[in-house]
N, C-alpha and C positions, 0 to 999 in steps of 0.2 A: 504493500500500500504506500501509495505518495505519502510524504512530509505532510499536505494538508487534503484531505479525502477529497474526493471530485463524484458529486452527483450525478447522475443523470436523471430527467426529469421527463416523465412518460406517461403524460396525461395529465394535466392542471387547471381541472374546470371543477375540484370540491372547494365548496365553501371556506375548507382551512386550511385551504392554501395559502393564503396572504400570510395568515398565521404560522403555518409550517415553513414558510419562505423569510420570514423575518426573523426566527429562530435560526437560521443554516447562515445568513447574512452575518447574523453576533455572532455566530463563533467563528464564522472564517473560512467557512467549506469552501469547496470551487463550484464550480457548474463548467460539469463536461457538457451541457446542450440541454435542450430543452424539445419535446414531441409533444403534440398535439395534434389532433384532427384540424382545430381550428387554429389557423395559421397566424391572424392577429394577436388571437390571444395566448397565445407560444411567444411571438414575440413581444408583449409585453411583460411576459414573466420572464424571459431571458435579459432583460436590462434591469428588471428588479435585481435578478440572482447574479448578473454579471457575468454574464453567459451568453452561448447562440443559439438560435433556433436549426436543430437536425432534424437530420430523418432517423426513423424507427429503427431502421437497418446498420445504418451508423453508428448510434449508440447500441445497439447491441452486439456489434462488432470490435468496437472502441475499449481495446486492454488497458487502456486511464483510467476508465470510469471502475469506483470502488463501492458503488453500491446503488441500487437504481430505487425512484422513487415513485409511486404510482397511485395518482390523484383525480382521475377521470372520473367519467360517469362511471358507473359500476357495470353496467351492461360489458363494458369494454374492458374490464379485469382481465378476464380468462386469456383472451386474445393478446393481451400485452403482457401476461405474464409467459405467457406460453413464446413471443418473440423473443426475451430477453433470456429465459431461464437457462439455455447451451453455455450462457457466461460463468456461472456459478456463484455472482456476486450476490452478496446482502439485499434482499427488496423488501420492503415496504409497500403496502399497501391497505389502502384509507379502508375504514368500516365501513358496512358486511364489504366482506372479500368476495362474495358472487351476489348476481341476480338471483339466483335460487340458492337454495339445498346441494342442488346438483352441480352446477355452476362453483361452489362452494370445494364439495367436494373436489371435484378434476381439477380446481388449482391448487389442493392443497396436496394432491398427490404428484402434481407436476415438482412443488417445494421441497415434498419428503422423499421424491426417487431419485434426487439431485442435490441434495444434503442442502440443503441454502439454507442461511439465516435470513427469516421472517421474521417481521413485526406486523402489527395493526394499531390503529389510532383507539385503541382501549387503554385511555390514561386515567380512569376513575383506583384504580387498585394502588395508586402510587401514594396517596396522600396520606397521614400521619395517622388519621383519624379511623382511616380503614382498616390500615396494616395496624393499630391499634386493636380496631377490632375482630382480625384475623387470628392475633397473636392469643387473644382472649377464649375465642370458640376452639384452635387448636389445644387449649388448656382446661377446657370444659366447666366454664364459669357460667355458662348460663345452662348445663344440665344440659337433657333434651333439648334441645331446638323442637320446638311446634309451629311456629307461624314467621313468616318476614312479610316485610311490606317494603317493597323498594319506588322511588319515585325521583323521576328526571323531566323536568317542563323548560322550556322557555315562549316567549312571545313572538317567536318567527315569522306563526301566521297574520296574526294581528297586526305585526311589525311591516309585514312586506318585504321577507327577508328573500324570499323566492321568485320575487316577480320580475326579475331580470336576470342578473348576468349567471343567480344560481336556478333558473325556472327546474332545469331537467330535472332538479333535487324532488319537484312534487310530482313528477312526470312517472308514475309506478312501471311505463315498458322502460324507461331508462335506468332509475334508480331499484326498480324490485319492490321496493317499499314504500311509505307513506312516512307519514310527521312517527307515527309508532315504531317503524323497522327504524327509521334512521337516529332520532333519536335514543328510543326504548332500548337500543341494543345494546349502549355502555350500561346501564339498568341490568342487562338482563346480563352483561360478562359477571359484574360485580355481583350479583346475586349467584349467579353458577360459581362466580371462583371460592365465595365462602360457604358455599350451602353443597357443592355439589352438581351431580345430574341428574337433569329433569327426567322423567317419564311420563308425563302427557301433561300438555296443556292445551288454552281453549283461550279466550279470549271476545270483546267487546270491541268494536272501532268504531269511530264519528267522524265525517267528514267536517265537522264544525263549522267554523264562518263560510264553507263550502269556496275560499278563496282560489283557491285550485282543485279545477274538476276533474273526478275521481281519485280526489287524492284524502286520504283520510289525515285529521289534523290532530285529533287525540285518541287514545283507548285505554282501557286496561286488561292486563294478561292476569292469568290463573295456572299456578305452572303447582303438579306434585312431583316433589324431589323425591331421588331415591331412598333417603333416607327417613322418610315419612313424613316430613316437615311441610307444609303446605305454602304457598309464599304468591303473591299478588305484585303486579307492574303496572305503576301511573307513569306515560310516555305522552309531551302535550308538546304542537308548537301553539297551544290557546293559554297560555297559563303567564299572568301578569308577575308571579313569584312560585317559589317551589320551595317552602318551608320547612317540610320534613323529607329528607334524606334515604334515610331509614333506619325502620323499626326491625326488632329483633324479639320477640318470645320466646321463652326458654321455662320449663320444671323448677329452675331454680336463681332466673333473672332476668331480666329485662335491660334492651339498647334502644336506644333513642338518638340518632343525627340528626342536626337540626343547625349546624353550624358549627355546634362543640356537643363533644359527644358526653353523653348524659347513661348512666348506668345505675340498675338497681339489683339489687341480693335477693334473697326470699321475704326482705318484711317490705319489697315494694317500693322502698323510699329511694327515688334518683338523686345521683351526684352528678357534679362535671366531673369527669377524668380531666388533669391537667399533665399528669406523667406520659405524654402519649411516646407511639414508638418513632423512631425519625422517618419521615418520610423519604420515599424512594424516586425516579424517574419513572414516569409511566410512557407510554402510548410513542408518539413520536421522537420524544425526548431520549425516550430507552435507547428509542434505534440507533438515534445519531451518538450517543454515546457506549453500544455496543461496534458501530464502525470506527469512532473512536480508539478500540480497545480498551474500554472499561468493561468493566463487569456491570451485567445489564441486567434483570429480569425480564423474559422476553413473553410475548404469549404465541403457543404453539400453533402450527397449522389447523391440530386436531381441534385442539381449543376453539378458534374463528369457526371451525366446520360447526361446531355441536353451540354455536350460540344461532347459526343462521338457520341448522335445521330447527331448534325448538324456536327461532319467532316464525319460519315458516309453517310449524303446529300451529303457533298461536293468530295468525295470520285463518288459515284454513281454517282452525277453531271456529272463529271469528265469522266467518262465510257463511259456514254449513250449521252453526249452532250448536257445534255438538263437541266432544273432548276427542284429540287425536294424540293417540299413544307413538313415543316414540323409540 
C-alpha cells in the first residue's frame, strides 16, 4: 500500500456521500478516480476528493488504487462489485448491500470467495453507549432478555430530503427499499448485533405525507429472535425527533437510550450509567481506518446478508399481513 491510501470511487449518488467524502478529505487519502453513471456528477465529486473522473474498467484495472468505494444507487451494487472484485482490494459499500435478499446474497459470496475486506455504513455499534451496552448483556445483567424496542426517525420526508439530487433514495426499483429498508436497517444491525438472529418477522408500512409515490415513509417491524426475546423496529423519514433509542427488558433489568443511557436492577429504579465503555469506529470510519492499518471492527458479508434478508421478511410481512419465517 502507498504512503497515503488512494481510493477509488464507484458510484457516488448516496446521500452520505458528501459526508463520506469530507471525512477521506481530513485525513489525506488520494483519489485514484472517481465512476459514475452520471458523468456531471462524477465530476463534481472528483474536485471535491481531488481527483479525476474514470472509467469503471480503469479503476479496476489500476494497481494504485488500495481500496475501492461504492456509493451508488443500490440496484447497481452487484454489478460494480462484481467489476472491481479480480482486484482483491478492500471495498466498501453503502447500506443494504443488495436490492434484494438475493442481490445481497451473490455479493457477499463474490467478497467471501475472494477473501476481500468488506465494510458497510453500519456505524450505530461504534458508540460508547452501545458497546456499553453490549459489554453488559454479554455479562448477563439484565437476566433473560424478553423484549427490545429499537427506534431510528429523522425528518427526511417532511424535510424534502429526497426530492432532488437524492430522488432515487425513495425510488423502491432503485433503492429496494423505502424510508423503513433504508433507514430501519442501522435499527435492525444494532438490534441483531446485540440480541442475535431473527426467525420470523412481519411488519407495518405507511407511505405517510405520500411525498414520494410508492415509497413508504415510516413503519414498524416485529422481529422473534432466536433466543426467545421478542423485539419491535420504529424506522421514520416523518419523525420531527426520535427520543428513545432503545429499550431493553430483561428477568432481572431494564435499559433505556434516550441520549444517556439509563439502567435499572430488579427493584426497577433507573440510573445514568456515566462509566461507559470507550467508544469505537463504526461504519465508514472503520473502513478507512482498517485501510489504514489499524485495527478495525469490521461487519461481515454474512452479517449485511442476514440484516437485508430479515427487512426483506419484514418488508413481505408487511404486504401479505402475515409472519415470514426465516
Amino acid at each position: 500500500m502507498s504512503t497515503t491510501p488512494r481510493l477509488a470511487w464507484i458510484g457516488i449518488k448516496h446521500i452520505h456521500t458528501p459526508g463520506f467524502s469530507a471525512e477521506v478529505v481530513k485525513r489525506g487519502f488520494g483519489c485514484a478516480g472517481v465512476y459514475d453513471e452520471d458523468a456531471d456528477a462524477a465530476a463534481k465529486a472528483a474536485e471535491k476528493l481531488g481527483g479525476q473522473v474514470a472509467s469503471l474498467s480503469s479503476l479496476a484495472e489500476d494497481t494504485s488504487v488500495d481500496a475501492y468505494v461504492i456509493t451508488s444507487e443500490t440496484f447497481r451494487h452487484l454489478g460494480l462489485v462484481r467489476a472491481v472484485a479480480d482486484a482483491g482490494k478492500p471495498i466498501f459499500v453503502e447500506k443494504p448491500i443488495g436490492v434484494s435478499g438475493e442481490a445481497s446474497t451473490a455479493i457477499a459470496d463474490i467478497l467471501v470467495s475472494k477473501g476481500i475486506v468488506f465494510q458497510t455504513g453500519y456505524f450505530m455499534r461504534g458508540g460508547d453507549a452501545v458497546q456499553t451496552l453490549r459489554k453488559m448483556l454479554q455479562q448477563g445483567l439484565f437476566g433473560t432478555v424478553t423484549r427490545v424496542r429499537g427506534s431510528i426517525c429523522h425528518n427526511g420526508a417532511l424535510g424534502g430530503w429526497f426530492d432532488t439530487d437524492w430522488r432515487w433514495m425513495a425510488d423502491r426499483k432503485r433503492a429496494g427499499v423505502g424510508a423503513f429498508g433504508d433507514l430501519g436497517t442501522h435499527g435492525l444491525d444494532l438490534l441483531m448485533w446485540l440480541f442475535g438472529d431473527v426467525v420470523a418477522a412481519t411488519g407495518a408500512l405507511s407511505m405517510g405525507t405520500a411525498r414520494y409515490e410508492g415509497c413508504d415513509e415510516y413503519g414498524e417491524g416485529l422481529l422473534k429472535f432466536s433466543s426467545g426475546a421478542i423485539g419491535t423496529l420504529t424506522a421514520s423519514w416523518d419523525d420531527i425527533a426520535n427520543p428513545i433509542r432503545l429499550q431493553i427488558a430483561g428477568t432481572e433489568g431494564h435499559a433505556l437510550l434516550n441520549g444517556e443511557l439509563k439502567v435499572a436492577g430488579k427493584d426497577g429504579k433507573f440510573e445514568v450509567v456515566t462509566d461507559l465503555e470507550p467508544a469505537v469506529a463504526g461504519g465508514f470510519n472503520a473502513f478507512l481506518d482498517a485501510v489504514e492499518g489499524k485495527d478495525a471492527e469490521l461487519v461481515t458479508p454474512q452479517e449485511a446478508v442476514a440484516r437485508d434478508r430479515v427487512m426483506d421478511a419484514i418488508y413481505r410481512g408487511a404486504e401479505t399481513e402475515s409472519w415470514i419465517r426465516l
